[in-house]
Each structure stands twice: as structure tokens, then as C-alpha cells.
Backbone bond lengths (Angstrom), bond angles and torsions (degrees), N, CA, C in turn:
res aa  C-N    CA-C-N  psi(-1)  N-CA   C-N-CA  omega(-1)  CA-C   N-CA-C  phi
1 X - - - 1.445 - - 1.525 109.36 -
2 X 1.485 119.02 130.19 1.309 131.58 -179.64 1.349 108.56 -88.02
3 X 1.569 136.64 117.56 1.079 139.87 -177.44 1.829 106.34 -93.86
4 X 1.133 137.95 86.69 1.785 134.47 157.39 1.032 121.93 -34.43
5 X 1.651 132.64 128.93 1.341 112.90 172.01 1.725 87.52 -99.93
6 X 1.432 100.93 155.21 1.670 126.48 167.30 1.797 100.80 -43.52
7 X 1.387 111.08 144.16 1.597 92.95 161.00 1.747 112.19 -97.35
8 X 1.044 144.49 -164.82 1.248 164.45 143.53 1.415 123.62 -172.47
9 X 1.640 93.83 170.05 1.767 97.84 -132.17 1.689 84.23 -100.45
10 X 1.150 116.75 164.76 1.857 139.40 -131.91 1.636 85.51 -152.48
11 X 1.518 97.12 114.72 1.397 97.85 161.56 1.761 122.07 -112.12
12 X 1.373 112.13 125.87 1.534 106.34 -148.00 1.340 98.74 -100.92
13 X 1.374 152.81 157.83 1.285 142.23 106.32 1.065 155.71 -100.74
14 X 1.259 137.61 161.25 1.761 132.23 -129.74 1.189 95.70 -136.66
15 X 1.379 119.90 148.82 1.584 107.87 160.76 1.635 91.15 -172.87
16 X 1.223 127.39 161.59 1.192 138.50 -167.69 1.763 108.98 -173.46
17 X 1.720 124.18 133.09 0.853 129.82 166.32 1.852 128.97 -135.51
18 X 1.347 68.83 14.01 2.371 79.47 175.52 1.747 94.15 -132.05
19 X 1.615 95.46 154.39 1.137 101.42 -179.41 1.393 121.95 80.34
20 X 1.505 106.51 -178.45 1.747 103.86 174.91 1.993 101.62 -77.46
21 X 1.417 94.63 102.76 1.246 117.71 173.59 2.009 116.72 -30.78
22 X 0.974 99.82 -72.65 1.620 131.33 -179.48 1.251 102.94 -88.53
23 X 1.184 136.31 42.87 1.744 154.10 142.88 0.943 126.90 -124.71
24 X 1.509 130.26 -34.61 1.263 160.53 146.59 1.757 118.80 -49.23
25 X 1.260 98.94 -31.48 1.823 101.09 171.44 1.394 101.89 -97.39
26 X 1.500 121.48 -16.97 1.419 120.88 178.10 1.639 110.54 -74.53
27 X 1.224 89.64 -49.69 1.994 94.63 -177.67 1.644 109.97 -59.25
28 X 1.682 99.32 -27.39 1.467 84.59 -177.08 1.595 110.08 -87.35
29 X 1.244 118.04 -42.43 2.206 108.79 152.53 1.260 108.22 -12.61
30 X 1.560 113.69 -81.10 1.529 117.65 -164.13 1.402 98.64 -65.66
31 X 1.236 138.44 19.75 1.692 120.72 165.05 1.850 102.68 -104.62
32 X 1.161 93.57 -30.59 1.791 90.06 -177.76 1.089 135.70 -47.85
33 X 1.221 130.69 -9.68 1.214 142.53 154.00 1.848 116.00 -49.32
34 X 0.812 110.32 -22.92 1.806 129.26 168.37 1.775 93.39 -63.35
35 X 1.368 110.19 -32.61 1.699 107.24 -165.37 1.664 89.32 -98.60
36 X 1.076 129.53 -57.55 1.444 130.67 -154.00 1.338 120.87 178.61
37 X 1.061 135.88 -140.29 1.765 156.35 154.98 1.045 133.09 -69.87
38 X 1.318 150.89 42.27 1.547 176.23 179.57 1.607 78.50 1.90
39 X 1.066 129.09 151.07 1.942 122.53 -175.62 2.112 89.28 -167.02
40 X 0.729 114.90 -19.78 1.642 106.41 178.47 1.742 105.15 -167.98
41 X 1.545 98.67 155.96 1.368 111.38 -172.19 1.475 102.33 -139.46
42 X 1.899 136.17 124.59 1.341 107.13 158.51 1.159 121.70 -82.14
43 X 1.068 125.75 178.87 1.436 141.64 133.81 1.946 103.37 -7.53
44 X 1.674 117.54 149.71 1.095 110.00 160.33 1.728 116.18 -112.76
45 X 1.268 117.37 158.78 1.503 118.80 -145.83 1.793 89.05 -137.23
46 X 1.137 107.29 131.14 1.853 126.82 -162.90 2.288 73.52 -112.25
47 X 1.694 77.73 122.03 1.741 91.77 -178.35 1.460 113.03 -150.42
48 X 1.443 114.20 116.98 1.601 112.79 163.95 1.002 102.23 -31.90
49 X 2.060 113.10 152.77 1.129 135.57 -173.63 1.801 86.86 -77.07
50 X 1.669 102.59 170.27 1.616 88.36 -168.84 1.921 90.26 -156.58
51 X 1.494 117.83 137.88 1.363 131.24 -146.38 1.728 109.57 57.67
52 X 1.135 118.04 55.68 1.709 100.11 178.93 1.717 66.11 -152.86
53 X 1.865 99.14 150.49 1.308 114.71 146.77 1.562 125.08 -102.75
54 X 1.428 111.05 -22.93 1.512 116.82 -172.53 1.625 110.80 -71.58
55 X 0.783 131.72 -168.86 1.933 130.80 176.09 1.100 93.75 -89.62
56 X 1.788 102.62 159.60 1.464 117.99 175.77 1.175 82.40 -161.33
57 X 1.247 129.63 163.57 1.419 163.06 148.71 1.779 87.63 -57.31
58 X 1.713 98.21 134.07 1.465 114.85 153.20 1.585 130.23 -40.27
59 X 1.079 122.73 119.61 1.839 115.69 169.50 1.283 104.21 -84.64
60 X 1.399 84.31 152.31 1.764 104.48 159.19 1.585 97.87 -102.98
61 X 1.612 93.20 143.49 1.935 92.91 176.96 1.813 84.13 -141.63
62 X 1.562 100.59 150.95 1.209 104.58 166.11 2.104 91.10 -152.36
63 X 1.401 96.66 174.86 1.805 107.93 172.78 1.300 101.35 -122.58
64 X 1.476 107.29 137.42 1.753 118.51 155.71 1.516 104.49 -120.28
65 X 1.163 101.98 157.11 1.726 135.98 178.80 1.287 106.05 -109.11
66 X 1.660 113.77 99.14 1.442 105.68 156.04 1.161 115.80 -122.25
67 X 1.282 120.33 159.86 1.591 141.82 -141.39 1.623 76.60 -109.03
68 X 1.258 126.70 125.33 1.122 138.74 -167.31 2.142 121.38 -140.30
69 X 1.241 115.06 140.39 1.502 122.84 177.91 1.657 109.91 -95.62
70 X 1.592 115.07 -25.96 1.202 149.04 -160.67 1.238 113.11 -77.87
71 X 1.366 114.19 95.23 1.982 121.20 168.87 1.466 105.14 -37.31
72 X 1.495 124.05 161.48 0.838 138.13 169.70 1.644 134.29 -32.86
73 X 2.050 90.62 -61.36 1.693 110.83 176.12 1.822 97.80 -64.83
74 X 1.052 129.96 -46.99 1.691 132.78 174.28 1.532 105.34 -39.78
75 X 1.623 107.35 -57.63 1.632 81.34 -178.97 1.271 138.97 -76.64
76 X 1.938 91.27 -26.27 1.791 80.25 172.32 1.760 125.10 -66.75
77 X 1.883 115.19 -25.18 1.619 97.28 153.43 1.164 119.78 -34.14
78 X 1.466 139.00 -73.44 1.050 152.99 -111.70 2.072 80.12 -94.23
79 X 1.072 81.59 -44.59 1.802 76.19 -170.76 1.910 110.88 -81.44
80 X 0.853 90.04 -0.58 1.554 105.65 -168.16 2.210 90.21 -86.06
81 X 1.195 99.45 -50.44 1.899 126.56 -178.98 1.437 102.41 -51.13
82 X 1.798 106.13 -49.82 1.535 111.69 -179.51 1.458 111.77 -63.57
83 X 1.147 106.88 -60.97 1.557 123.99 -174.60 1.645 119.12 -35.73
84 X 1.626 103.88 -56.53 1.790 136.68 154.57 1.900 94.35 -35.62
85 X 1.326 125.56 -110.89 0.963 129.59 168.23 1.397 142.78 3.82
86 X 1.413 98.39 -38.64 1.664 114.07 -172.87 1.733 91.01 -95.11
87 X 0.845 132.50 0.08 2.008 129.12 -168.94 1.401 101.15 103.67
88 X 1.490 142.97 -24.77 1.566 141.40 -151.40 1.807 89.52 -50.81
89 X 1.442 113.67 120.02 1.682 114.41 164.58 1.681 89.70 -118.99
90 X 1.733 101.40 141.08 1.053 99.62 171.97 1.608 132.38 -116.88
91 X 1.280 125.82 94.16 1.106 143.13 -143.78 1.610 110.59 -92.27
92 X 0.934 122.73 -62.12 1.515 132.83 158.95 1.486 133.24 -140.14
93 X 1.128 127.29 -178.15 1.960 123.03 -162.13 1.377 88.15 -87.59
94 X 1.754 114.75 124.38 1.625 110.11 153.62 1.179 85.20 105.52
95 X 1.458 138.08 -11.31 1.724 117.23 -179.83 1.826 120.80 -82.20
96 X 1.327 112.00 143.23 1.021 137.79 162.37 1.698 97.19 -17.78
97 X 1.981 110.69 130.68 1.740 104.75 -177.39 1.514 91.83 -146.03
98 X 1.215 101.97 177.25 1.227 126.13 -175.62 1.844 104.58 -98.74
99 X 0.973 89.25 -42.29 1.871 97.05 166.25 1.613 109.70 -151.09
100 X 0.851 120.05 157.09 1.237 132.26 162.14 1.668 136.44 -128.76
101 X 1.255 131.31 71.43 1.622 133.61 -160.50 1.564 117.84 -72.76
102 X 0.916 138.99 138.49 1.388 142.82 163.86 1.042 115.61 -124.91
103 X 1.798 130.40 132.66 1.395 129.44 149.57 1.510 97.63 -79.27
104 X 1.972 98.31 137.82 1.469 113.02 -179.27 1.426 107.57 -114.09
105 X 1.309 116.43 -36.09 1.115 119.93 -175.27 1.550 113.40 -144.49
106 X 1.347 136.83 167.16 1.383 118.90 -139.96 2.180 70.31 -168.81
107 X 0.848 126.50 108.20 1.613 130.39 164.21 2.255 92.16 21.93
108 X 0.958 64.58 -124.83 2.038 75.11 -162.15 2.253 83.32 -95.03
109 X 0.994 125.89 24.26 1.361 113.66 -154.15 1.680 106.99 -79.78
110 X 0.907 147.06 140.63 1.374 144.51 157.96 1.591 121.52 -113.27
111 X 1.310 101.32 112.81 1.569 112.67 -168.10 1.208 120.27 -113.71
112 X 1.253 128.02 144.03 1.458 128.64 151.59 1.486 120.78 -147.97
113 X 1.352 110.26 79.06 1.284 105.45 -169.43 2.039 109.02 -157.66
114 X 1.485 94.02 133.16 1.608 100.14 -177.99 1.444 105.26 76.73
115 X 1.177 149.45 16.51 0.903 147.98 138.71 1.817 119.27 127.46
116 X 1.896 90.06 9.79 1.453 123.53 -167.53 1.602 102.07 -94.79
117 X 1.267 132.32 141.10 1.396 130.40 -177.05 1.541 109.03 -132.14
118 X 1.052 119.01 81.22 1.584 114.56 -178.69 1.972 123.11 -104.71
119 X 1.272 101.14 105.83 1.653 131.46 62.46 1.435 99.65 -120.35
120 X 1.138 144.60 163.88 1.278 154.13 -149.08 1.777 86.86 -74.79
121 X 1.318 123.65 138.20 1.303 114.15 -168.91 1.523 105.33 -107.83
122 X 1.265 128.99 37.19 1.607 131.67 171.86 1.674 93.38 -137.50
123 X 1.301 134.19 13.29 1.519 118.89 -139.67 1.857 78.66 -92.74
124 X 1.271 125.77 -44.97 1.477 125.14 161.56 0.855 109.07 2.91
125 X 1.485 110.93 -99.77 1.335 131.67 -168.32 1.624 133.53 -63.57
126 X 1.373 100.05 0.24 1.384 109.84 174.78 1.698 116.15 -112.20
127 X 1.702 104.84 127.92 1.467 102.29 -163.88 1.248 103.54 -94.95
128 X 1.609 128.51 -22.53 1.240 120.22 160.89 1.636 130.12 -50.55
129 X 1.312 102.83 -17.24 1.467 118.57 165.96 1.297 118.89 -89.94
130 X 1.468 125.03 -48.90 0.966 125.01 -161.62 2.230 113.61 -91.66
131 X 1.632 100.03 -10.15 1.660 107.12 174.86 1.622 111.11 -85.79
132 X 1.528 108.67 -24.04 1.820 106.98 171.65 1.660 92.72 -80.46
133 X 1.179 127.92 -43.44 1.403 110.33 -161.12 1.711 109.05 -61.55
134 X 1.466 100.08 -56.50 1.398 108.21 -178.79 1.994 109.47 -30.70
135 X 1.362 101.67 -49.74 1.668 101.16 -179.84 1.950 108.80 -66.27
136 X 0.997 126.64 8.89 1.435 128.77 159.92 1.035 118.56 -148.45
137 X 1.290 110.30 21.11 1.940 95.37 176.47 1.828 93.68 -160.93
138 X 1.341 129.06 39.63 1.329 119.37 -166.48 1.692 122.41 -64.99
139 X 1.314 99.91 -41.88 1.796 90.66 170.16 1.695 109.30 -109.82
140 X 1.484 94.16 41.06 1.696 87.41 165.63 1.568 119.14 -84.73
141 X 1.305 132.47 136.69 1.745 138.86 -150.63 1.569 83.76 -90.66
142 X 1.659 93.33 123.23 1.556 95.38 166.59 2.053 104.14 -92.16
143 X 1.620 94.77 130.54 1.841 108.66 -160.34 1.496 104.01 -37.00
144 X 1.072 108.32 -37.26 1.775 120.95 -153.74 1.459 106.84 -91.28
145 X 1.571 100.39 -54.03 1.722 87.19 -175.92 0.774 129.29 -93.69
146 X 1.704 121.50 5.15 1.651 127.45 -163.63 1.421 117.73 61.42
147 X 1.177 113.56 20.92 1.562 105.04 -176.95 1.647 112.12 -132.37
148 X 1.299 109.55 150.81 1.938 115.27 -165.18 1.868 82.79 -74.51
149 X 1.394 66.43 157.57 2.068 89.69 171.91 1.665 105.82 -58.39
150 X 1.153 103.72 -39.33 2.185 116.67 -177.95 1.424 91.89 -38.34
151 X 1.586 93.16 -60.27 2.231 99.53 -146.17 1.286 98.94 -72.67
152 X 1.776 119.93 -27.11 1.146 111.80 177.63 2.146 127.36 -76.01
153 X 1.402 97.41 -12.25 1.003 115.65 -163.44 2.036 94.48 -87.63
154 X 1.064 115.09 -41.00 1.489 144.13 -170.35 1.246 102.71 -72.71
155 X 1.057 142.71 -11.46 1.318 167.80 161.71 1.332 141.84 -97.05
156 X 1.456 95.98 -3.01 2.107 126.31 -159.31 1.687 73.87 -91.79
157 X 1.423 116.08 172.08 1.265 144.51 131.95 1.677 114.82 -88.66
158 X 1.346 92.82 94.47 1.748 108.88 -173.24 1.809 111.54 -90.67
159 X 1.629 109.21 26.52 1.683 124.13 174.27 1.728 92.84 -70.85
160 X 1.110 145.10 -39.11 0.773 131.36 -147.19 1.690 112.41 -86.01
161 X 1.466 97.39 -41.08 1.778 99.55 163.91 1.473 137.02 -77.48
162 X 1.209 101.91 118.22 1.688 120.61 -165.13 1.322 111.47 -83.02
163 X 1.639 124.26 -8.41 1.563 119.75 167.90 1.468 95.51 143.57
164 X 1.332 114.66 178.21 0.994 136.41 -168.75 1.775 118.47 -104.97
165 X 1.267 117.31 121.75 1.736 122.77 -123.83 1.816 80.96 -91.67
């Protein structure tokens, strides 16, 4: 007997500030298929580096939606594989990357386990996260706070994004 798991949809985020910026979020698209069904892409968003005081080069951040079979701890391997792959070395918290991936949201899932935190537990407060999501996921219920990505997004300090790359 073949047991199916349900799919649900995976909210990813991207961001990159070394290197060819906008090649580097592309290579990591064409890797998602390791996660599931690539099903939405936003817009990409040119954003001060954000918790760092020293300089950094600008990121690009954008969100994808993939339609996913893949538990939580599975995707962050899988994104952990992309990250590896693309050049990402990880040297210290807050440094300058070649990509950067996050699972933000995981179906209705609430996690804390192995070192995995689902829904991403800063994703709130970040508008570079939360202005690509809003363009594909606007009245989706974030599990924890009861609130759509919009109200949460409407509420971001959006100083940090300089436009759309």
C-alpha cells in the first residue's frame, strides 16, 4: 500500500547581495523543483541590508510559492543544498551572501523544532519579505498572528525598499 502525502504550498524567500544579484535568485528558481512545483514568483525588490550596521551592498529579495509534498525540516535541507551550490559560504550572522533562502511559511504549519522555526519568526517585521509576499499571497492568514500578509505588510516599515529591481 502506497501512502500520499497532501501537498501544501511553501512560502520561500530569496534575497541576494554579492555577485550577479538577479542570476543568483534565478539559479535558485530553477533549483526548486528539489522542493516541488514552482506555482508563483513576485516581483524583485532592491532593499537595504537590514539588522547589520556596517556597509553591505544592496539585496535583491523576492518570494516564491511552491506547491510542495515536503515537511518543513525537508525543505530547509533542500534549501540549505541550494544555498551550498549557488557559492552561499557561511561565515558569520548578518554577512554579505550570494543567496540567501528562507522557509516563511509552511501551509497553516507551526514549528519549532531542530533548529527550524515555522512561520519564519522575524518574517513580521520585515517589509522586504512581507511587500513580495503581499503580491502573491495578500489575504493569506499568517497561523500565529491571525493577520493577512496586507495588514501585516501595512504595518512593515517599508524605508528600507528602494524599488523594484
Amino acid at each position: 500500500m502506497v501512502v500520499l502525502k497532501h501537498s501544501v504550498d511553501a512560502y520561500i524567500g530569496l534575497g541576494s547581495n554579492l555577485g550577479d544579484r538577479i542570476r543568483n535568485l534565478e539559479g535558485a528558481l530553477q533549483r526548486f523543483g528539489s522542493i516541488g512545483v514552482l506555482k508563483a514568483v513576485s516581483s524583485i525588490y532592491e532593499t537595504k541590508p537590514w539588522g547589520v550596521d556596517e556597509y553591505q551592498p544592496r539585496y535583491l529579495n523576492q518570494v516564491a510559492l511552491v506547491q510542495t509534498t515536503l515537511d518543513p525540516l525537508e525543505i530547509v535541507t533542500e534549501l540549505l543544498a541550494i544555498e551550498y551550490a549557488m557559492g552561499r559560504v557561511r561565515e558569520e550572522k548578518n554577512a554579505s551572501r550570494t543567496l540567501d533562502l528562507d522557509l516563511l511559511l509552511h501551509g497553516q504549519t507551526v514549528l519549532e523544532a531542530s533548529g527550524v522555526t515555522v512561520p519564519h519568526p522575524r518574517m513580521h517585521e520585515r517589509a522586504f519579505v512581507l511587500i513580495p509576499l503581499v503580491e502573491i499571497a495578500a489575504e493569506l492568514l499568517h497561523p500565529v498572528l491571525k493577520r493577512t500578509i496586507r495588514d501585516l505588510a501595512a504595518d512593515s516599515d517599508e524605508s528600507g525598499i528602494t524599488g523594484m529591481a
